[in-house]
C-alpha positions as CSV (number, residue, x, y, z in Angstrom):
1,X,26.7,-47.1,-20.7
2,X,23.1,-45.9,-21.8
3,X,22.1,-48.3,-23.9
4,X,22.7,-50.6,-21.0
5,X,20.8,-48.9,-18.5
6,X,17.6,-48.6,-20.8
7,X,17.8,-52.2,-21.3
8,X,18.0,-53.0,-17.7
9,X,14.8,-50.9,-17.2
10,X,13.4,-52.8,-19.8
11,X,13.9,-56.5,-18.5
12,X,12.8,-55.0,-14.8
13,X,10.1,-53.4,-15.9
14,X,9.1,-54.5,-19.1
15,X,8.9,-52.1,-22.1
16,X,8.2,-48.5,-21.1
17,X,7.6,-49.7,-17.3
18,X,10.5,-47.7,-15.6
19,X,11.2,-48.3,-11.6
20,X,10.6,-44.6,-10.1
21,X,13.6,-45.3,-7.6
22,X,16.2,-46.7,-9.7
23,X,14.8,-43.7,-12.1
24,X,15.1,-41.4,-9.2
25,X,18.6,-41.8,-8.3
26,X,20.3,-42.2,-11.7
27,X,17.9,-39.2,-13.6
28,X,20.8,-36.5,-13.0
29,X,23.1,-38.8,-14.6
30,X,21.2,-38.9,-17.7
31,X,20.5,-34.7,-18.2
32,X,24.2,-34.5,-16.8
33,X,25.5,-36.9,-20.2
34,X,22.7,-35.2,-22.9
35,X,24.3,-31.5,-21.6
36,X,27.8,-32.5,-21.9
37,X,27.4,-33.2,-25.1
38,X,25.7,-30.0,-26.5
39,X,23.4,-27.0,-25.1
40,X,20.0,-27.6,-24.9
41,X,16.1,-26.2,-24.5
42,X,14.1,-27.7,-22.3
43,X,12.0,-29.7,-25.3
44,X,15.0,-30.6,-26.8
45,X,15.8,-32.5,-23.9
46,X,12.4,-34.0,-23.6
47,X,12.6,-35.1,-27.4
48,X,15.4,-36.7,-26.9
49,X,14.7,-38.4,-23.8
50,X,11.7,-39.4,-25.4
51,X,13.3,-41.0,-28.8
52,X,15.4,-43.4,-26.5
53,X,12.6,-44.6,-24.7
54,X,12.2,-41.9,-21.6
55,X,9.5,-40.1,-21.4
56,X,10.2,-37.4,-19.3
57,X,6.9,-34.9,-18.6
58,X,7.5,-31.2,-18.3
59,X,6.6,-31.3,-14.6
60,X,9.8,-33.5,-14.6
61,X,12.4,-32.2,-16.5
62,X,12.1,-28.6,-15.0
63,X,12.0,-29.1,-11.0
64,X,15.6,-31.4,-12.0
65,X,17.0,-28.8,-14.0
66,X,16.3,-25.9,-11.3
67,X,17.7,-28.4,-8.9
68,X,21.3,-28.9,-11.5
69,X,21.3,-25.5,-11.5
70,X,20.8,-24.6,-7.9
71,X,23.5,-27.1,-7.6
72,X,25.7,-25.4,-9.8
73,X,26.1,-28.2,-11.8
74,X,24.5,-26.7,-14.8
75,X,23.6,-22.8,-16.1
76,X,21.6,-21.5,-18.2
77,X,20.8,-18.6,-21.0
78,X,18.0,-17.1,-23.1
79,X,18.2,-16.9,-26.3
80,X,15.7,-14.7,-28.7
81,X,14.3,-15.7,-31.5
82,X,15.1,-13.2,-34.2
83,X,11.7,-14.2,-36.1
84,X,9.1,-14.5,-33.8
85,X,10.9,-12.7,-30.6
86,X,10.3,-15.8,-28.4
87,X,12.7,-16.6,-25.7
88,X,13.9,-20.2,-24.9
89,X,15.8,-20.8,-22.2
90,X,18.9,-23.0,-22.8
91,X,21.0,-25.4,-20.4
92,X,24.6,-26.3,-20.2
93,X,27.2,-27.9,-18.2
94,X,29.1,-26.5,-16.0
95,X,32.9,-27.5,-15.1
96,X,31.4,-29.0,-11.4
97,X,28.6,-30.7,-13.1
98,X,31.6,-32.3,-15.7
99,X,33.4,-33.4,-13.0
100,X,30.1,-34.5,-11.0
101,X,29.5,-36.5,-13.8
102,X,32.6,-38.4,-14.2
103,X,31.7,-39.6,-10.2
104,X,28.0,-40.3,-10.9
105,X,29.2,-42.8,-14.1
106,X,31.9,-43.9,-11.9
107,X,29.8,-44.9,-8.8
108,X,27.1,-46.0,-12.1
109,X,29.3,-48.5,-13.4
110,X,30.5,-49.7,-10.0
111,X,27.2,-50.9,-8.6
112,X,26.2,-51.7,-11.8
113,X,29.0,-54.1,-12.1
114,X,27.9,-55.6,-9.1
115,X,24.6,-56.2,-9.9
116,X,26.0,-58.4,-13.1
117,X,27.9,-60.5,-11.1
118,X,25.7,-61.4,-8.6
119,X,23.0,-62.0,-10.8
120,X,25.8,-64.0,-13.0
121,X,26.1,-66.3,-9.7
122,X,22.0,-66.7,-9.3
């Protein structure tokens, strides 16, 4: 589903060229899928955004994780580091944002399979 997606930004856009809207409404999607598969930090996310192609700036990433977690779709923790007493702050998924998910990819793969066929019949 993913790999997909980048590569649709990619012949849109061109490389690293992503359309803000489409962007927009399918970013929750993509924190939503990186959460349920583990707990994360903020720069972990980032990193990892970053690796696939999706840059994702810090003045970003945290206004759409306050808005998951406002939404109760995600939660978060600190945890201390034991050698140099920082605190980071780490995200995970909540059972509303699991099943929020599973709608998002569903309603994802619906319009996206719409998109392929009409642009099968151009």
């Amino acid at each position: 589903c993913l790999p997909m997606y980048f590569m649709t930004y990619y012949i849109l856009q061109g490389e690293n060229e992503l359309d803000r809207e489409i962007l927009k409404g399918n970013i929750e999607i993509v924190f939503l899928i990186l959460l349920s598969k583990k707990e994360l930090y903020g720069y972990e996310m980032s990193k990892t955004l970053n690796e696939l192609g999706l840059p994702i700036a810090e003045g970003t990433l945290y206004p759409i994780l306050k808005r998951l977690e406002n939404n109760k779709l995600i939660t978060s923790y600190l945890v201390k580091n034991e050698n140099n007493n920082i605190k980071r702050k780490y995200y995970k998924i909540t059972i509303n944002g699991i099943q929020s998910l599973e709608e998002k990819i569903y309603d994802f793969n619906l319009m996206s399979n719409i998109i392929n066929k009409l642009n099968e019949e151009r």
